[in-house]
NUMIVO-690426 format. One record per residue (C-alpha): residue in three letters; x, y, z. Coordinates in steps of 0.2 Angstrom, whole numbers, padded with zeros to 4 digits. Layout:
<pts>
PT   resn      c1      c2      c3
PT    ala       X       Y       Z
...
</pts>
This chain:
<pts>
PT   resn      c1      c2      c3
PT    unk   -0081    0297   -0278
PT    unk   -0099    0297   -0284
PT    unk   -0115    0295   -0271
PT    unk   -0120    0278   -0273
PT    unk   -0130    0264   -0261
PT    unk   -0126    0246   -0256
PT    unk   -0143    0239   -0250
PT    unk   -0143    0226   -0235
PT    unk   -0153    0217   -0223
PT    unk   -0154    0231   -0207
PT    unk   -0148    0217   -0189
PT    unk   -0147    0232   -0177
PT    unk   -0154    0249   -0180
PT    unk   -0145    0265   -0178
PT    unk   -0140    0278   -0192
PT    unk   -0120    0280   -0191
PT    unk   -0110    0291   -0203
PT    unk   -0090    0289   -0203
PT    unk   -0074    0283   -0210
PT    unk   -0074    0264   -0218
PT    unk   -0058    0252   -0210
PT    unk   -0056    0237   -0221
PT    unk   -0055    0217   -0213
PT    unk   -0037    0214   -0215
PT    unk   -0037    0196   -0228
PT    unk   -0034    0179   -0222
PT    unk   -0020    0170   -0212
PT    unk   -0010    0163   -0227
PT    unk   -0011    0146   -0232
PT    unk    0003    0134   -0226
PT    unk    0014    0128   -0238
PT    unk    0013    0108   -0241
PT    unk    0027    0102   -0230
PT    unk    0043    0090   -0237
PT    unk    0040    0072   -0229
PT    unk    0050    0065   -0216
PT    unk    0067    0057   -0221
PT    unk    0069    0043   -0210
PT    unk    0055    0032   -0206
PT    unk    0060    0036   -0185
PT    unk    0063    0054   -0188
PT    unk    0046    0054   -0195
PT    unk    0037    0045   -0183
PT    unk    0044    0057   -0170
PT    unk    0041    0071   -0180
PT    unk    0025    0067   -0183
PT    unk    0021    0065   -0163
PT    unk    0029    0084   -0161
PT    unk    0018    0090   -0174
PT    unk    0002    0083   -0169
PT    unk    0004    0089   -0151
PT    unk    0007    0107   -0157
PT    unk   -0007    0106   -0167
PT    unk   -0019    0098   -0154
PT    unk   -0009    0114   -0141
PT    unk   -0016    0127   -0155
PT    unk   -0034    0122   -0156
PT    unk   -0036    0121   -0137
PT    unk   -0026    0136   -0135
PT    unk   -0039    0145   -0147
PT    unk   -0054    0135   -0138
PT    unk   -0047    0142   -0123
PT    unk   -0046    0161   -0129
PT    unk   -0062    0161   -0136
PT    unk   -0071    0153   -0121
PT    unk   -0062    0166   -0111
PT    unk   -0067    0180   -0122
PT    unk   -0084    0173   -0120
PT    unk   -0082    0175   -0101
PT    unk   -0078    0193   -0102
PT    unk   -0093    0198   -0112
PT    unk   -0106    0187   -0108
PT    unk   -0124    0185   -0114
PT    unk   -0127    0178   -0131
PT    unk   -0109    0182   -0136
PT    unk   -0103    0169   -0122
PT    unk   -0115    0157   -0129
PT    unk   -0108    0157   -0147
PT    unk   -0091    0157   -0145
PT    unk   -0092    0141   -0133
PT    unk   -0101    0134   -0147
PT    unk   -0086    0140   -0157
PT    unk   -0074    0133   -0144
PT    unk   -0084    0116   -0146
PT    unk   -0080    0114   -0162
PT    unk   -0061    0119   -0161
PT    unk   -0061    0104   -0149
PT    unk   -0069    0093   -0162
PT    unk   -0064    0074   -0159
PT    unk   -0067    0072   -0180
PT    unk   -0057    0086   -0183
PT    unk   -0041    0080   -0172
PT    unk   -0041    0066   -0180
PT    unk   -0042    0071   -0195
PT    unk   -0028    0081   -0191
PT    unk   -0018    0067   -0182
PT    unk   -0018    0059   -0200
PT    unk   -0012    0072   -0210
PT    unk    0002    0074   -0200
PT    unk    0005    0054   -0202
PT    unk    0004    0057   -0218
PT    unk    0018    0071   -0218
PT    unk    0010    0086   -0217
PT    unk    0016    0100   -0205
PT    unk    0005    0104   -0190
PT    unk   -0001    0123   -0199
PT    unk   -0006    0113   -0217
PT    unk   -0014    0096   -0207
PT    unk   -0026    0110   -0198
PT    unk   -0027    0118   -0216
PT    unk   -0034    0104   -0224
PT    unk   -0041    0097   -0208
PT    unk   -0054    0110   -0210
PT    unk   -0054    0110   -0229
PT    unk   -0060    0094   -0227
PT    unk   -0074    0098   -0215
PT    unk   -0079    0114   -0227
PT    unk   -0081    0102   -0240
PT    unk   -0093    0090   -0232
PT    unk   -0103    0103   -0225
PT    unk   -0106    0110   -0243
PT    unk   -0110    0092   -0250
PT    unk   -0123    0090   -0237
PT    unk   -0135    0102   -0242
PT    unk   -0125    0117   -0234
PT    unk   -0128    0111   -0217
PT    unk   -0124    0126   -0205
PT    unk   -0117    0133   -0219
PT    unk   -0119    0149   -0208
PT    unk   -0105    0144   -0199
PT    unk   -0093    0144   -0212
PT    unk   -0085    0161   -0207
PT    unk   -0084    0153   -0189
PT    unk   -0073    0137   -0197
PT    unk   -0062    0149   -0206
PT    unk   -0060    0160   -0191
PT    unk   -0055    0144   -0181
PT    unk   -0044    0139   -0194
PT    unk   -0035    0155   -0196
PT    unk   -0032    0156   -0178
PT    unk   -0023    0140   -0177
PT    unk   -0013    0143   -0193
PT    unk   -0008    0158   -0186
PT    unk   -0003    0151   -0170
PT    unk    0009    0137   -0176
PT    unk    0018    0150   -0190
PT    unk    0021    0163   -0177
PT    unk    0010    0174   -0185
PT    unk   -0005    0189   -0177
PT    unk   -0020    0181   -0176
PT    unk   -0033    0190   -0187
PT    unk   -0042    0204   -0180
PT    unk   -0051    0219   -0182
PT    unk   -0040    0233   -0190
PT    unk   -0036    0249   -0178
PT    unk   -0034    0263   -0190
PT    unk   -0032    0275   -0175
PT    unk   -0051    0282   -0174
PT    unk   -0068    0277   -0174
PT    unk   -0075    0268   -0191
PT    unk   -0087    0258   -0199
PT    unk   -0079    0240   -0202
PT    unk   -0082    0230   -0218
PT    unk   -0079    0213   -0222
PT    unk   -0086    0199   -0233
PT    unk   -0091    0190   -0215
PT    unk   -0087    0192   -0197
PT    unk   -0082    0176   -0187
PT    unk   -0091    0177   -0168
PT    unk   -0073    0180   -0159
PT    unk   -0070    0197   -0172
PT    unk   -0088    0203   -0168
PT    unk   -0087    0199   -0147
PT    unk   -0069    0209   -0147
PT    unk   -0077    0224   -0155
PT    unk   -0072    0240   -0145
PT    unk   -0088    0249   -0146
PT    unk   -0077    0265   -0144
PT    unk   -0069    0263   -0160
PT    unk   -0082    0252   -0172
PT    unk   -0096    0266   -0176
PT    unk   -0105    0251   -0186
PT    unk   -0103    0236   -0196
PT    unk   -0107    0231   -0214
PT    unk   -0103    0212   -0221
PT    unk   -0106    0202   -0237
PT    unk   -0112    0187   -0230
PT    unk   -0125    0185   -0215
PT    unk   -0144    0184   -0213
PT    unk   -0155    0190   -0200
PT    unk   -0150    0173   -0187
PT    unk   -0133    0172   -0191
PT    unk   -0120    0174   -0178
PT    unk   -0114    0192   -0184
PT    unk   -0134    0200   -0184
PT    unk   -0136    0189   -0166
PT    unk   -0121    0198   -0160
PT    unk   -0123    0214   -0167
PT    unk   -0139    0215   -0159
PT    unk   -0132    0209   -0140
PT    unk   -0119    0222   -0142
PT    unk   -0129    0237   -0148
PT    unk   -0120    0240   -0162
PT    unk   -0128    0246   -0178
PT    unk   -0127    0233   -0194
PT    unk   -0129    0228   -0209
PT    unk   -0130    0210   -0218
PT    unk   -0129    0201   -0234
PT    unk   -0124    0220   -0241
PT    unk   -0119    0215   -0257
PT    unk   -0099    0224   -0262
PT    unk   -0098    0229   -0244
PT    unk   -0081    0222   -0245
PT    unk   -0076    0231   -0261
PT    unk   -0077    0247   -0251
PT    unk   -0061    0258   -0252
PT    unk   -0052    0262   -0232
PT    unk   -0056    0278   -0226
PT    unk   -0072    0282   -0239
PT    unk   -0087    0290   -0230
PT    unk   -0103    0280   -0228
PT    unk   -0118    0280   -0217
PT    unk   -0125    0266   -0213
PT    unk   -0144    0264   -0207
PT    unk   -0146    0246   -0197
PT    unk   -0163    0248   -0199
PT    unk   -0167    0248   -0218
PT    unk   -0154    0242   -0222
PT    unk   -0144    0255   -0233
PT    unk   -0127    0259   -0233
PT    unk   -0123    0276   -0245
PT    unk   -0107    0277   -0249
PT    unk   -0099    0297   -0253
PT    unk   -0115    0304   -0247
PT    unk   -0117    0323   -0251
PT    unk   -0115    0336   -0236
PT    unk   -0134    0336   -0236
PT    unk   -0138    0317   -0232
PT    unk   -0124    0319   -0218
PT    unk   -0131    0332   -0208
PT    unk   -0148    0321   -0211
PT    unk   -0139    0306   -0204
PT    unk   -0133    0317   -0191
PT    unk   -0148    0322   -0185
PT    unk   -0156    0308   -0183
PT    unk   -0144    0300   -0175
PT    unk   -0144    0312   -0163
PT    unk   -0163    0310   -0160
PT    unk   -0160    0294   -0156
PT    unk   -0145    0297   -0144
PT    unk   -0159    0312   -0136
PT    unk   -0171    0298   -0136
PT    unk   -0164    0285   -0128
PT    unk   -0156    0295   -0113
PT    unk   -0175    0302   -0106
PT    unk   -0180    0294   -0093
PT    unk   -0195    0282   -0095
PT    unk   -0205    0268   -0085
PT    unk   -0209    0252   -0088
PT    unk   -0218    0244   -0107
PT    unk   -0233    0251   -0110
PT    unk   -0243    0256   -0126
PT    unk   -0249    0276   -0126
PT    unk   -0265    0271   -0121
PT    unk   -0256    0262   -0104
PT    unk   -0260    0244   -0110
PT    unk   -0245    0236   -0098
PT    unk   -0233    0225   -0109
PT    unk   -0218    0216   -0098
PT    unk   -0200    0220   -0107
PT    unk   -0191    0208   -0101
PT    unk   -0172    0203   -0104
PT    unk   -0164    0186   -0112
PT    unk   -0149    0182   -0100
PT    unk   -0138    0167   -0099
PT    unk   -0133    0169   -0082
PT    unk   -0129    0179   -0069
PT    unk   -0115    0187   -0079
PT    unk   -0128    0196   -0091
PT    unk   -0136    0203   -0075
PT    unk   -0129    0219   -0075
PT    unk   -0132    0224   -0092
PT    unk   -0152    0218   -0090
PT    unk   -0153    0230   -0076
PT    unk   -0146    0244   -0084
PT    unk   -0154    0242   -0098
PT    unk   -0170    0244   -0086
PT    unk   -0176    0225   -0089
PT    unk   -0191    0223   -0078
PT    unk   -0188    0207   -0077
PT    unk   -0182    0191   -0089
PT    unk   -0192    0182   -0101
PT    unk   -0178    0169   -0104
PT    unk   -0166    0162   -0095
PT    unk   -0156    0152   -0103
PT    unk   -0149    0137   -0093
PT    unk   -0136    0127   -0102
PT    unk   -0121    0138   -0095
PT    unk   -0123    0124   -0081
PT    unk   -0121    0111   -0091
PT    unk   -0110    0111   -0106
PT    unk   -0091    0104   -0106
PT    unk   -0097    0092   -0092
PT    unk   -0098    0073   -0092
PT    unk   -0109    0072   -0076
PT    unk   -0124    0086   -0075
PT    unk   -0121    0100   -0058
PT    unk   -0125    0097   -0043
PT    unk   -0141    0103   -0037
PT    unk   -0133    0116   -0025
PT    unk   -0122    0122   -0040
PT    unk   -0137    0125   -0048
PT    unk   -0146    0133   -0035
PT    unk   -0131    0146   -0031
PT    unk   -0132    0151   -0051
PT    unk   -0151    0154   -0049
PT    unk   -0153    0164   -0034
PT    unk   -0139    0175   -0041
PT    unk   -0150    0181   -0055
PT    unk   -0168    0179   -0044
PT    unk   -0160    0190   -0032
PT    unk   -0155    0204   -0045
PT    unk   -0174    0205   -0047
PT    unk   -0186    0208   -0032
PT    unk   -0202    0208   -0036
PT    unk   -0199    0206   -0055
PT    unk   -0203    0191   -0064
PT    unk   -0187    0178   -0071
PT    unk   -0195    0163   -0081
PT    unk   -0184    0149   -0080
PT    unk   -0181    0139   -0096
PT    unk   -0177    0122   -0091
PT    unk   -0162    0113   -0100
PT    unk   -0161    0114   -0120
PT    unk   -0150    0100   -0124
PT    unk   -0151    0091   -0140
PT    unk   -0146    0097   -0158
PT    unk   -0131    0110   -0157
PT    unk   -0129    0105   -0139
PT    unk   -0127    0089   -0138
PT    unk   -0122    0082   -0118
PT    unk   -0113    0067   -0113
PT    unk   -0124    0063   -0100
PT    unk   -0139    0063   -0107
PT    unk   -0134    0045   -0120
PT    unk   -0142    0054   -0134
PT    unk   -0142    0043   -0148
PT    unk   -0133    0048   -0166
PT    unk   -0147    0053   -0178
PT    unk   -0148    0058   -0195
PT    unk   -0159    0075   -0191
PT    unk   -0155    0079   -0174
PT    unk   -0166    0095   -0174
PT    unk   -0181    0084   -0178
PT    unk   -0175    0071   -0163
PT    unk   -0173    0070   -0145
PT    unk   -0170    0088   -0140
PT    unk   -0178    0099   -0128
PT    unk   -0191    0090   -0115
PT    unk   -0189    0075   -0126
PT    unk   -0172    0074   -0122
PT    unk   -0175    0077   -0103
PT    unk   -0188    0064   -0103
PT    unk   -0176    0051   -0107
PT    unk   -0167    0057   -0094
PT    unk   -0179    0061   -0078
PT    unk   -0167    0061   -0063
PT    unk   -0157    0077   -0074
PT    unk   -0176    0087   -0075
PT    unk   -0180    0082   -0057
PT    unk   -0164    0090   -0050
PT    unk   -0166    0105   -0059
PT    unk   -0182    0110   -0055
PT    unk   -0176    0107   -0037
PT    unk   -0163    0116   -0037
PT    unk   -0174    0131   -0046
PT    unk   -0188    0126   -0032
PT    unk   -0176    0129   -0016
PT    unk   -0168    0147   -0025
PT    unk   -0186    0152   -0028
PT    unk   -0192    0149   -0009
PT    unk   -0179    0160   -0006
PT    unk   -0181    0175   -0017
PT    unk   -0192    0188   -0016
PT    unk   -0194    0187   -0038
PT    unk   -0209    0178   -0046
PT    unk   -0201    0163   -0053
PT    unk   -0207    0155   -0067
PT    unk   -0202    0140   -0074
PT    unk   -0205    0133   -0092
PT    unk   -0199    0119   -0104
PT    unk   -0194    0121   -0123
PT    unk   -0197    0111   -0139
PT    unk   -0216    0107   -0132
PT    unk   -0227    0097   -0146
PT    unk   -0243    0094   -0139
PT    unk   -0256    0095   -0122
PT    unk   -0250    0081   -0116
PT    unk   -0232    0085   -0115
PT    unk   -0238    0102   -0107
PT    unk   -0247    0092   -0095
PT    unk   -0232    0079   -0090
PT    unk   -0220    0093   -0087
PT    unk   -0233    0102   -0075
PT    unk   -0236    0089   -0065
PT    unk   -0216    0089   -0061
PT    unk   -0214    0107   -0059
PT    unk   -0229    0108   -0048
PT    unk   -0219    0099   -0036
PT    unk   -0208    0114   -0035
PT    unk   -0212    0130   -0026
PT    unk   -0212    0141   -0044
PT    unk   -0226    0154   -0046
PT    unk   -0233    0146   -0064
PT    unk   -0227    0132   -0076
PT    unk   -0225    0136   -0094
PT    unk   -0221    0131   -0110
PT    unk   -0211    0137   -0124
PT    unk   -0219    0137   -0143
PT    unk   -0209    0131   -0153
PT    unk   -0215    0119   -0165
PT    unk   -0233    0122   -0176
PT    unk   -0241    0109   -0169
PT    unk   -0239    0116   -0152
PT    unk   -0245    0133   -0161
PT    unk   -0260    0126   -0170
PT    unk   -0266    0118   -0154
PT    unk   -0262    0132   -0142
PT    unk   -0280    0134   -0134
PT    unk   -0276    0115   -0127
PT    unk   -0259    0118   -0123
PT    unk   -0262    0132   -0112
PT    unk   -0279    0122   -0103
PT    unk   -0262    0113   -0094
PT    unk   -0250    0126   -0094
PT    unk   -0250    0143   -0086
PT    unk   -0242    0154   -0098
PT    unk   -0233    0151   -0115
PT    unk   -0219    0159   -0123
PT    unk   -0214    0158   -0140
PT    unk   -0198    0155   -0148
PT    unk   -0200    0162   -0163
PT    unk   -0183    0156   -0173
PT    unk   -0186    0139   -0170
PT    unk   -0206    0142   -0177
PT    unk   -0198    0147   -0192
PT    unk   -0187    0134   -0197
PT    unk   -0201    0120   -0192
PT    unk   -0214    0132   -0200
PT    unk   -0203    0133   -0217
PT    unk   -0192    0114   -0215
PT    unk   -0178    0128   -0215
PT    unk   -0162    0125   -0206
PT    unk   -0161    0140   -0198
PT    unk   -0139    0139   -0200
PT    unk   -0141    0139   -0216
PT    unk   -0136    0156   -0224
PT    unk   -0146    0153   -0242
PT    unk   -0160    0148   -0232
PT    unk   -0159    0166   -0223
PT    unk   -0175    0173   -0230
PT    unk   -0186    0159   -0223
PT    unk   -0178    0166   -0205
PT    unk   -0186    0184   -0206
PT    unk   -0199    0186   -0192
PT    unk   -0208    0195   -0203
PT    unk   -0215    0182   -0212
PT    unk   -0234    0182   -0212
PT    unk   -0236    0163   -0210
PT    unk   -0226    0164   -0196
PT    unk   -0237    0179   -0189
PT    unk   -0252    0171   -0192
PT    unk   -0246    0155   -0182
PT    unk   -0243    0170   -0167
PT    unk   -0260    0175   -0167
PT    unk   -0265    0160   -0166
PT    unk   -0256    0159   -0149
PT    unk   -0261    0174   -0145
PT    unk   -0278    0172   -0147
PT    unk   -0277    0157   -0136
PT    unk   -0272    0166   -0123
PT    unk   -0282    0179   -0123
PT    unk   -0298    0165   -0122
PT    unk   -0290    0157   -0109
PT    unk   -0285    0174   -0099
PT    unk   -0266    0167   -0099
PT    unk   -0250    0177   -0106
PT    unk   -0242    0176   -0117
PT    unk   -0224    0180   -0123
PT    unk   -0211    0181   -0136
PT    unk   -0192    0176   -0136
PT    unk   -0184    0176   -0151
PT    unk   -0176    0186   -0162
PT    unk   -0192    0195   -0165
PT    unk   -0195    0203   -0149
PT    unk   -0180    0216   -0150
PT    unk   -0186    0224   -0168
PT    unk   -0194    0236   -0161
PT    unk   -0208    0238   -0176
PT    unk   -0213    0222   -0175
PT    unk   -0213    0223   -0157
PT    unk   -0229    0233   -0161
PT    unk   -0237    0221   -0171
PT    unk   -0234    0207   -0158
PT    unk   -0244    0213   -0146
PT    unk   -0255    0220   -0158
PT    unk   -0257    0201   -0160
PT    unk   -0260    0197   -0141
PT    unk   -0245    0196   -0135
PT    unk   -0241    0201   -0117
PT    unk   -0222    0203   -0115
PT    unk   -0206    0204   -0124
PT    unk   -0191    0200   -0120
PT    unk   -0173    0203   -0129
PT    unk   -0157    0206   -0127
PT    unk   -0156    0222   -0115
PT    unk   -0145    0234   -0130
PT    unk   -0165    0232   -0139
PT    unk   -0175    0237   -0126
PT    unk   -0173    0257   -0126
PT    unk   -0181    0257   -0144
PT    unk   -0194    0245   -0140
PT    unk   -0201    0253   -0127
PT    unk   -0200    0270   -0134
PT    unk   -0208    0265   -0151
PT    unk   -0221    0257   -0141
PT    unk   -0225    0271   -0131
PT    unk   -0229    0281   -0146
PT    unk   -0244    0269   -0150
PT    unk   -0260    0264   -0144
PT    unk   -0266    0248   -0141
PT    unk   -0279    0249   -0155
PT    unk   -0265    0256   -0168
PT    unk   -0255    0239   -0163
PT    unk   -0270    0228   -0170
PT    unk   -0271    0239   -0183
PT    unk   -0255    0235   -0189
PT    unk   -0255    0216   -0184
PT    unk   -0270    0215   -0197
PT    unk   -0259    0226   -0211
PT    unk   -0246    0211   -0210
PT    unk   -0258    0198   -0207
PT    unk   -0265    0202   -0226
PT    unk   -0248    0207   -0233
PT    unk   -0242    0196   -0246
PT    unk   -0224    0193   -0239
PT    unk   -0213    0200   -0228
PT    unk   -0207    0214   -0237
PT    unk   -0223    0220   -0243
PT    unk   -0229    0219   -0222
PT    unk   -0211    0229   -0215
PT    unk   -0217    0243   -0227
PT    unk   -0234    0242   -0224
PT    unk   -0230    0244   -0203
PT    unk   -0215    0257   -0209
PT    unk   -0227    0269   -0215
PT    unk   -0239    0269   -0204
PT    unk   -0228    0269   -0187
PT    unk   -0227    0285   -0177
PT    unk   -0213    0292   -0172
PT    unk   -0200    0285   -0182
PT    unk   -0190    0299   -0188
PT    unk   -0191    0308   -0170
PT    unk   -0185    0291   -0163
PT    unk   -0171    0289   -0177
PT    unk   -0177    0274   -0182
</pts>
């Protein structure tokens, strides 16, 4: 076969050269089912049939919550949302209807979520990232109710690079890292749930890589998760290339090295995202100095009634007492949107990204916000880690100012907030006169930034960090802090790419956080460069005309690169 490239969007850098393993096809679809003969044969029948189809969507729920469990981190997080909408009250009963109407319990699911595929694509592609995640679910349950495998990643008896057109959340979290060199998909954007998970699992990828599912079993590639490039057949030459740098990297990666800093010792905090005291051990050998985010909803979802505060307290201490001495900012409870809670009495709403979410929500609901910061108060007198606590989806000073005045009550070493909307961006010198710190979310900036859903795939480009609107409403944060002697942090998505890492604290931020597979390269790429060479850069995107053009730009002038294998 002749050399030839595929070009991609790079999720999770590495270079990888091996064989190509092929995603087997779909579960096939159920056949329409004759209709009942008698009219109580039928009712019965129908009664069997809906409660082995309800069985088969719990039991999946189940498994994938399960699997969730095992991994942790931001894996656990998506496949409960997965799990959620197996469980979906609309979607049992639009499968308790099929059945009614005749249909088999395998072709009610089938159309079930046909249906749901349909209304998703008629409304503007809502989440229409998450249509590999419906047909995953779907398969699943098909398969279960025919007696079939559920679908999976093939096992072609040695280590390979998998290709697909897309990855559902469950195939990517049951990757054996062993065994998948890399990944390569047709579908997918930077924040969709195969880049998130790629990136949480270390494993090199590549998205929206156009005939990546063309490619023939067992054909050489080597794919570079960074730029993106996939080449297909390469020549003796580019392998021992790929090889080399790969090995850099590997060499790299293994020294031993201390905590963030640029070359010049300017001290940046890299920090970890964890979602509980499950993602603990991987943070810490990672060497996480501390974490930048913790994510709190583990407590909460599934529940009708919110945990106790002594439940709560036992989950926080957990992960303060992993780090002494290390800072753990606490996000308080994001709930709204995706995550919608019981308890709460959120209201239906036409947008709910644009309604009662965050500390909005929470304000609603004061006595679920006062037991919280309790319970994160009475583990933080007890801890020997700097606890910090902050609250997400903050619009103006005032907000700040409310939630301060509640966290103050607490025994917490500062009281933050998370950027997340412009206006909290464009008015970040009196946001941080009432708060202690920020940190900024940098996937929620860019869908309010650009009124672009971040779940939806064709809206993808509007996603990339490296947008220099985006960058620009950084600085502005940044800038606040520095005049008001305060830190600031970043996140999102944008603080485990390790160039761009450079170019945010060239913009005045002060720590990073990720998840922990991203913070080798970080720290050594930032190692490599002085604090002066960071602003240097920052201003090289600030002037670039679009992302592309300012990835480049930074791409040329970073140091170390090619020694790094980046």
């Amino acid at each position: 076969m002749a050399e030839r490239f595929l070009q991609g969007v790079g999720v999770s850098p590495g270079v990888v050269v091996g064989p190509v393993a092929v995603m087997a096809g779909e579960v096939p679809e159920p056949s329409p089912g004759p209709p009942a003969a008698g009219a109580g044969a039928a009712e019965a029948e129908a009664e069997a049939e809906a409660r082995a189809a309800a069985a088969a969507l719990e039991a999946v729920a189940s498994d994938l919550e399960a699997a969730g469990l095992a991994v942790g981190g931001e894996v656990r997080e998506v496949l409960e949302a997965q799990a959620m909408m197996a469980r979906d009250p609309g979607l049992a009963g639009s499968v308790e209807r099929l059945v009614g109407q005749g249909r088999s319990a395998a072709r009610a699911v089938w159309e079930a979520f046909g249906t749901y595929r349909e209304a998703l694509a008629g409304a503007g592609e809502y989440m229409a990232a998450r249509v590999a995640d419906l047909d995953d679910l779907r398969d699943r349950a098909v398969a279960r109710l025919s007696g079939l495998p559920a679908p999976g990643v093939p096992d072609p008896g040695h280590p390979f690079v998998l290709a697909a057109e897309d990855l559902a959340p469950a195939d990517t979290a049951a990757l054996d890292r062993r065994k998948v060199l890399a990944f390569v998909t047709e579908q997918g954007g930077p924040t969709s749930h195969t880049a998130i998970l790629a990136r949480a699992l270390g494993v090199p990828a590549v998205v929206g890589c156009g005939g990546a599912a063309g490619l023939a079993d067992g054909v050489t590639v080597i794919v570079d998760g960074t730029s993106g490039v996939v080449r297909v057949a390469p020549a003796a030459a580019e392998v021992a290339e790929a090889e080399r740098r790969a090995g850099a990297r590997r060499a790299a990666r293994s020294a031993p090295s201390g905590p963030g800093a640029t070359a010049d010792g300017h001290r940046i905090d890299l920090l970890a995202n964890v979602g509980g005291p499950r993602d603990v051990p991987a943070a810490l050998a990672a060497g996480a100095e501390g974490v930048g985010l913790f994510r709190t909803e583990f407590l909460f979802l599934d529940r009708a009634d919110p945990p106790a505060p002594d439940e709560q307290q036992s989950a926080y201490a957990e992960v303060f007492e992993a780090f002494p001495g290390g800072k753990v900012v606490v996000r308080t409870l994001d709930a709204g949107a995706d995550k919608p809670l019981a308890f709460l009495n959120l209201r239906d709403e036409p947008n709910p990204a644009l309604g009662q979410r965050g500390l909005r929500a929470l304000r609603r609901a004061p006595e679920v916000l006062a037991a919280q910061l309790e319970a994160v108060g009475r583990a933080a007198a007890a801890s020997r880690a700097s606890v910090w606590v902050m609250a997400p989806m903050v619009a103006s000073a005032a907000e700040a100012a409310w939630f301060r005045e509640q966290a103050r009550r607490q025994p917490v070493d500062r009281v933050g907030v998370m950027i997340e909307i412009p206006a909290a961006a464009l008015s970040a010198g009196a946001v941080l006169a009432e708060a202690d710190f920020a940190s900024i979310g940098t996937n929620d900036l860019a869908q309010y930034t650009f009124a672009a859903d971040r779940e939806v795939s064709a809206l993808a480009p509007f996603q990339d960090p490296w947008q220099p609107v985006l960058l620009e409403l950084v600085a502005r944060v940044g800038e606040a802090g520095r005049a008001a002697g305060k830190p600031v942090g970043v996140c999102g998505e944008a603080a485990g790419d390790p160039l761009l890492a450079l170019v945010l604290v060239g913009l005045g931020v002060t720590s990073l956080s990720m998840g922990p597979a991203a913070l080798a390269d970080v720290r050594l790429l930032l190692a490599r460069h002085t604090l002066a060479e960071c602003r240097t850069l920052a201003e090289r995107v600030l002037a670039a005309p679009d992302p592309e053009t300012a990835r480049t730009s930074v791409r040329s002038l970073a140091n170390g690169l090619d020694d790094l294998g980046l």
